[in-house]
N, C-alpha and C positions, 0 to 999 in steps of 0.2 A: 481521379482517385489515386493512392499512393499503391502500387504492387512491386511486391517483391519475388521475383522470380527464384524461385525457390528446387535446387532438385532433389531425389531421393537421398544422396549419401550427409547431403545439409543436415535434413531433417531428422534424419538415423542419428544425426551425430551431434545434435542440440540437445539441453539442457535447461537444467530448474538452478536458479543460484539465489541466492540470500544476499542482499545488500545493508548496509547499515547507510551508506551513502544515498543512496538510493531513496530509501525510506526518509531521511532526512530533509534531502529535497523536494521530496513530493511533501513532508508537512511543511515546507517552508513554503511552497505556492498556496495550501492552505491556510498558511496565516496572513502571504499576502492579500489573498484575496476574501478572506474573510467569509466562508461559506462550505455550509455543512453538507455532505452527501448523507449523513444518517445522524440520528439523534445520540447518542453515542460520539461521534464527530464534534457536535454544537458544546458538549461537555469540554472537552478535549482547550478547542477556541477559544471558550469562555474564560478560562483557566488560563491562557497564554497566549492569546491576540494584546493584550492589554502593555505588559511588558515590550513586547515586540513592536508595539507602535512609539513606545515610552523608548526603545533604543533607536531605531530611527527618526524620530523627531529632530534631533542635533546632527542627523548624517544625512544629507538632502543628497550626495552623489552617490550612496547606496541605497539609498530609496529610490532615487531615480534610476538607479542600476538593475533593482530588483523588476521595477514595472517595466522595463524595456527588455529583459534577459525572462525572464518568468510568466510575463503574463499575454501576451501576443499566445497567434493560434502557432506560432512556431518557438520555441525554445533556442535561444544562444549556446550554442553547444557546446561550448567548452564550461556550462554550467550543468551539463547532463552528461559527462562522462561516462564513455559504456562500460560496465565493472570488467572484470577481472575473469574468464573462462573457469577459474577455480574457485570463485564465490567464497566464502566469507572469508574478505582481507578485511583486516582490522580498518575501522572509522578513519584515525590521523592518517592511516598509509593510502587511502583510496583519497583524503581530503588533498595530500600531497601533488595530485595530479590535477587540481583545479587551479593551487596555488603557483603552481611554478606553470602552469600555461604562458606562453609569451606573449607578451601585453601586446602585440600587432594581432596575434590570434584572438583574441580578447575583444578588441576593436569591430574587425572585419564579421566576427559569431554575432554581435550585437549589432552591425548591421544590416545584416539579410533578417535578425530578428524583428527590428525596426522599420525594415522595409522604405529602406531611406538613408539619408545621412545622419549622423550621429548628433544627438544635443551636442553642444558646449563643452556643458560638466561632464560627460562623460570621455570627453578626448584628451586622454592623461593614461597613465601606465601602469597606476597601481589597482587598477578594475581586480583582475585577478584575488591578489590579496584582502583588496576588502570583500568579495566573494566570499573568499573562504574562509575569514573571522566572522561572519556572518552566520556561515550554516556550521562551524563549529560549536558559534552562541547557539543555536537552537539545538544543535545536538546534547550541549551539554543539560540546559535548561528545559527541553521541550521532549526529549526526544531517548536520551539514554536513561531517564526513570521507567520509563513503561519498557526497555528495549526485551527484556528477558522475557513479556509477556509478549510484544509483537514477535519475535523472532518465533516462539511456540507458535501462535498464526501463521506467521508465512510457513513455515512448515508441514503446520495441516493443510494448507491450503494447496501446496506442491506436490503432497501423496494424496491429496482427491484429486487433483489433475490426471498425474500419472496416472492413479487407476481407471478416469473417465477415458483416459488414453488406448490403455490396455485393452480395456472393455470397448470401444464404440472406433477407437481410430483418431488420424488426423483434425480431421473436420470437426469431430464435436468436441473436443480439445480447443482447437483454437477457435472455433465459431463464437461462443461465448467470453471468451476473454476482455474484452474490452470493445466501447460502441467502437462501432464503424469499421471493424476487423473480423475479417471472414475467408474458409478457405475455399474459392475458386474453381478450383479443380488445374488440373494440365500444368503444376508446378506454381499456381500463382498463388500466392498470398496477399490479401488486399488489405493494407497495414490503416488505413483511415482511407475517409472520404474526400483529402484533402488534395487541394489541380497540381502533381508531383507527377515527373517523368518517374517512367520504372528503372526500378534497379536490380541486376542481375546479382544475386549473391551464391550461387553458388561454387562451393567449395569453403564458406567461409564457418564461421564460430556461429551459430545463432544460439540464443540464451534469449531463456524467458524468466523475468524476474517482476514477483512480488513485491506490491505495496499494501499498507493496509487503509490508505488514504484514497478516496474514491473515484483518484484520475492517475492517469498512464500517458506515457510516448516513447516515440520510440529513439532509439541514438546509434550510431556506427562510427567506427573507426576504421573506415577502408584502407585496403579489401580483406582486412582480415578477420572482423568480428563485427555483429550487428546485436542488436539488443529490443527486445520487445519490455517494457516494463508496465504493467496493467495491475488494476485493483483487487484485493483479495473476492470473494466470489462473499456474498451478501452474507451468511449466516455467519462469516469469519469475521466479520470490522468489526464488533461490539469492544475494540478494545480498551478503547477507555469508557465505558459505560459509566451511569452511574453506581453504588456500590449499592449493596442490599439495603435495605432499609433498617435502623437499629433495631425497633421492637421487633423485626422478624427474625432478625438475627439472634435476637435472646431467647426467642420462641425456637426456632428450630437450629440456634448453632449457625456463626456466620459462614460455614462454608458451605454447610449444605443450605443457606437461604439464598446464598451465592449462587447455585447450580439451579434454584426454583425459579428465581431470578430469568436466567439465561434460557428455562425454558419456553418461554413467549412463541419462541417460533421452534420449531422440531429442528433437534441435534442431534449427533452420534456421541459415541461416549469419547471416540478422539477427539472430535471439535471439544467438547466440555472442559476434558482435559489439557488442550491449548488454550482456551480462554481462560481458565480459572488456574494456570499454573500446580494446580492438587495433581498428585499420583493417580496412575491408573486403579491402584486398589479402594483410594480413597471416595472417586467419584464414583466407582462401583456399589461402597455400601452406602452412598448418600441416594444414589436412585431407587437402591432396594425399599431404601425407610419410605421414600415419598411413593412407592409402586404401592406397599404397602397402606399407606395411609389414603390413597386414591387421590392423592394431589398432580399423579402426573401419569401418560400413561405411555404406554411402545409402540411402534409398529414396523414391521418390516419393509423397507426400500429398496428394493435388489438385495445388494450382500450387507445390506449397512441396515440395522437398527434403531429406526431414530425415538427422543424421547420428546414429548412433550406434556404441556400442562393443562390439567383437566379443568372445568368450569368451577371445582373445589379451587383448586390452585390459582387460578385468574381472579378468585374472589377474595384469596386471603392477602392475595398482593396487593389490589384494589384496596384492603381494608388500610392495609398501612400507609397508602398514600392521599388517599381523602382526610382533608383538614378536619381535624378536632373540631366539636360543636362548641 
């Protein structure tokens, strides 16, 4: 299995960062591979698998680029770049460090990915570049329409971190983070279940960075910074959901049929407020109205509040999705 020996001043001294890059490329192994972690997700695909096979269709050394760099249980790493210790660098300036990779590095990342010699088509120098025209396409088409609502996720998802941190420690911070990652004890950190010698990091940068797509790995830039990149925690991915339904939205107002919507499964009023983009005050008087009408109800979780939907509420959403007689 993979561990990373990890010691105290490392761990004191690591971080939560925000990637746009990041995000990017993890929707980009989603669309290569065509496969949803949540129904929310399948929405997202459906909407932009289509395109994305319609541009590779005419580019057979980028499509063979992508299944060799992207889809193996190991990553070409100069396609995983580890961000930036100071998190959120702008998209083009973090793309910048894919494209100017030197096409020898390029070559050699994809074939310890490949686990082999390289195809053919892919032994030429411009890998790099078509790389990064690639995931700049999906950034722009797939990826920067929803960016202002994922970014609110990755964010609520980084202050429940830190407070599960606060509150419980080490271990139940990163126990959960991502399968096959778990903490050890005696400085190890056991990063996958994957046959890797260990590696000593400390002294170095460790950053742990959010995606909202349902898979993570990790990347390093030795010896000076390592990178964990894992998926937002379950109640956070709804980001591209479907939208409310119309008749509900004229029954109770699309924003608050928005929040009745999302209460399927129990939220706090921050998460609500990251997924739906509304002001704190705003989601405030949309749960009052639905507390009151007994469509949805509270209950306390530690220091967190969560809300969800009562068997009135399950039934009025139910009502607008069963097919007309």
């Amino acid at each position: 299995m993979g561990l990373w020996q990890v010691n105290a001043d490392t761990l004191a001294g690591s971080r939560f960062v925000v990637s746009a890059l990041n995000e990017t490329i993890s929707s980009l192994r989603d669309l290569e591979r065509n496969t949803a972690t949540h129904p929310g997700r399948r929405v997202w695909l459906d909407a932009h698998v289509p395109a994305y096979r319609e541009r590779l269709r005419d580019d057979p050394v980028t499509a063979l680029l992508m299944r060799v760099g992207l889809t193996r249980p190991w990553n070409a790493d100069f396609l995983t770049p580890t961000p930036l210790a100071e998190g959120d660098t702008p998209f083009a300036e973090e793309l910048t460090r894919i494209r100017e990779t030197p096409p020898e590095t390029a070559r050699a990342d994809l074939m310890v990915s490949a686990d082999g010699p390289l195809p053919a088509l892919l032994r030429r120098d411009d890998l790099p570049a078509r790389a990064a025209d690639l995931l700049e396409w999906v950034w722009t088409e797939a990826v920067e329409p929803y960016w202002w609502r994922r970014r609110q996720i990755l964010e609520a998802d980084i202050v429940a971190r830190t407070r599960q941190l606060s509150r419980h420690g080490w271990a139940a911070a990163l126990d959960d983070m991502r399968p096959g990652m778990r903490w050890l004890g005696d400085g190890r950190l056991q990063i996958n279940v994957l046959d890797y010698p260990p590696r000593e990091i400390s002294g170095a940068q460790l950053l742990f960075v959010p995606v909202t797509p349902g898979r993570g790995w990790v990347s390093w830039e030795e010896p000076h910074r390592y990178a964990v990149v894992y998926p937002c925690s379950g109640v956070l991915v709804d980001a591209d959901r479907a939208p409310a339904p119309d008749a509900l939205g004229r029954l109770l107002g699309p924003a608050r049929a928005s929040v009745l919507v999302l209460l399927g499964s129990p939220k706090s009023t921050t998460q609500l407020v990251a997924l739906t983009g509304q002001g704190l005050g705003s989601v405030g008087r949309h749960l009052k109205v639905l507390l009151d009408a007994q469509l949805i109800r509270r209950r306390r979780a530690g220091r967190s509040v969560l809300y969800y939907r009562t068997t009135a509420g399950d039934v009025l959403i139910e009502a607008q999705t069963e097919p007309s007689p």
